[in-house]
C-alpha positions in Angstrom: 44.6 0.0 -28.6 45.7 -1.8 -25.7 44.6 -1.4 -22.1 46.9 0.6 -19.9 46.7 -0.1 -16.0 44.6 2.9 -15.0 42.3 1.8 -18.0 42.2 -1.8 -16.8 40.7 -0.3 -13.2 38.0 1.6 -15.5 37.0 -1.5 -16.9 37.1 -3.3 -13.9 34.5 -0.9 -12.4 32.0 -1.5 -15.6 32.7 -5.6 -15.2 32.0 -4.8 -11.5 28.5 -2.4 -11.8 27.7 -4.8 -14.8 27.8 -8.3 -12.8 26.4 -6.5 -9.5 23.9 -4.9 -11.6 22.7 -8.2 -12.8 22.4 -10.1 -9.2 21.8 -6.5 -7.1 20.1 -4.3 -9.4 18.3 -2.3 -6.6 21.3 -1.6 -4.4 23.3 -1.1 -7.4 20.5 1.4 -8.8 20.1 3.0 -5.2 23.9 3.9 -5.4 24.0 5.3 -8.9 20.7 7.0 -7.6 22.7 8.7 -4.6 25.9 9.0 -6.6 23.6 11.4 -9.4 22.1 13.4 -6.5 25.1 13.9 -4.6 26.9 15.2 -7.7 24.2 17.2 -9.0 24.0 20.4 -6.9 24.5 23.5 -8.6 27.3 25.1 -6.2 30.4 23.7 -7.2 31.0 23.5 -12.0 32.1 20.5 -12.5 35.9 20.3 -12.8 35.9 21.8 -9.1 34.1 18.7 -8.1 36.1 16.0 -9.9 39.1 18.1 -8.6 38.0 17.5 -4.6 36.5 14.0 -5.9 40.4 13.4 -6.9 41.8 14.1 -3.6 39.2 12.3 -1.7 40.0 9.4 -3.9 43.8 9.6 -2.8 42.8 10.0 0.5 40.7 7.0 0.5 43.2 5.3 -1.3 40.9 3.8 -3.6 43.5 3.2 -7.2 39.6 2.7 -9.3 38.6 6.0 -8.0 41.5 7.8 -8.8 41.3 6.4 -12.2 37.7 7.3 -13.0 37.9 10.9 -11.3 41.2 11.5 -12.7 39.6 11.2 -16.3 36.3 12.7 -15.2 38.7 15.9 -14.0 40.9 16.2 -17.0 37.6 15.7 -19.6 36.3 18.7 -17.3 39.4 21.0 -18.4 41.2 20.2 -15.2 45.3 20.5 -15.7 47.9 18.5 -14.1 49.0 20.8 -11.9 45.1 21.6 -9.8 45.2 17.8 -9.9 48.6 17.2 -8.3 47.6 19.8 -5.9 44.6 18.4 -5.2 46.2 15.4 -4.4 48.7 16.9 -2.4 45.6 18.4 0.0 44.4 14.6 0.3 48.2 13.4 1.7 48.5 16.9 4.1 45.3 15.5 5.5 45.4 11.5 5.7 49.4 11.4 5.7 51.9 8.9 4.3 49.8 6.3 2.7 47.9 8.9 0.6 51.8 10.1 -0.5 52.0 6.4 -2.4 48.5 6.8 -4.1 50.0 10.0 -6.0 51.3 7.2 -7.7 47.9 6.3 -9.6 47.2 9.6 -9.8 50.0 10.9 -11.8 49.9 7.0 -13.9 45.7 8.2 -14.4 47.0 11.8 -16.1 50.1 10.3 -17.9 47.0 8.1 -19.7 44.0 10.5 -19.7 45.8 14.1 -20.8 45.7 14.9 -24.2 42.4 12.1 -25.1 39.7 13.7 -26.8 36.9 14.7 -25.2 34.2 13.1 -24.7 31.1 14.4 -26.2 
């Protein structure tokens, strides 16, 4: 199968942790270290936080973000529409320029929706 563009970013970020990992392995460890903890509280289930970690990635208009959350989301039974929504809450509250990164985020579900899930 070949690479689509939102898969290309998700590849990017494993080239990116992988070469980093390799020259920086403790700040790279210290970030996957915080990134566990900070995901791990019991509060939220998961799909609600990849939902809010999509819209924070639109707001930070960050396309490998969206990419990576947008697939996290969707394996975590979120639909299109909480997504889209979601996204819709990032541009009410960082304006215009997070209107153009509903761009990735609807490119992210046209490739993730309907994949298996991973197990």
């Amino acid at each position: 199968m070949t690479n689509t563009p939102m898969r290309d970013k998700l590849h990017e970020i494993e080239s990116l942790l992988s070469t980093l990992g390799k020259s920086h392995p403790n700040e790279v460890q210290a970030f996957m270290n915080f990134m566990g903890k900070a995901e791990a509280g019991p509060a939220l289930s998961l799909k609600q936080k990849e939902i809010a970690n999509v819209a924070l990635s639109v707001a930070a208009q960050c396309e490998w973000c969206i990419a990576f959350h947008v697939k996290q989301a969707v394996h975590a039974g979120a639909k299109r529409d909480e997504l889209i929504e979601a996204g819709f809450l990032a541009v009410l509250m960082h304006g215009g320029p997070a209107m153009m990164y509903m761009t990735p985020l609807l490119n992210a579900l046209d490739e993730f929706e309907g994949q298996p899930k991973a197990v």
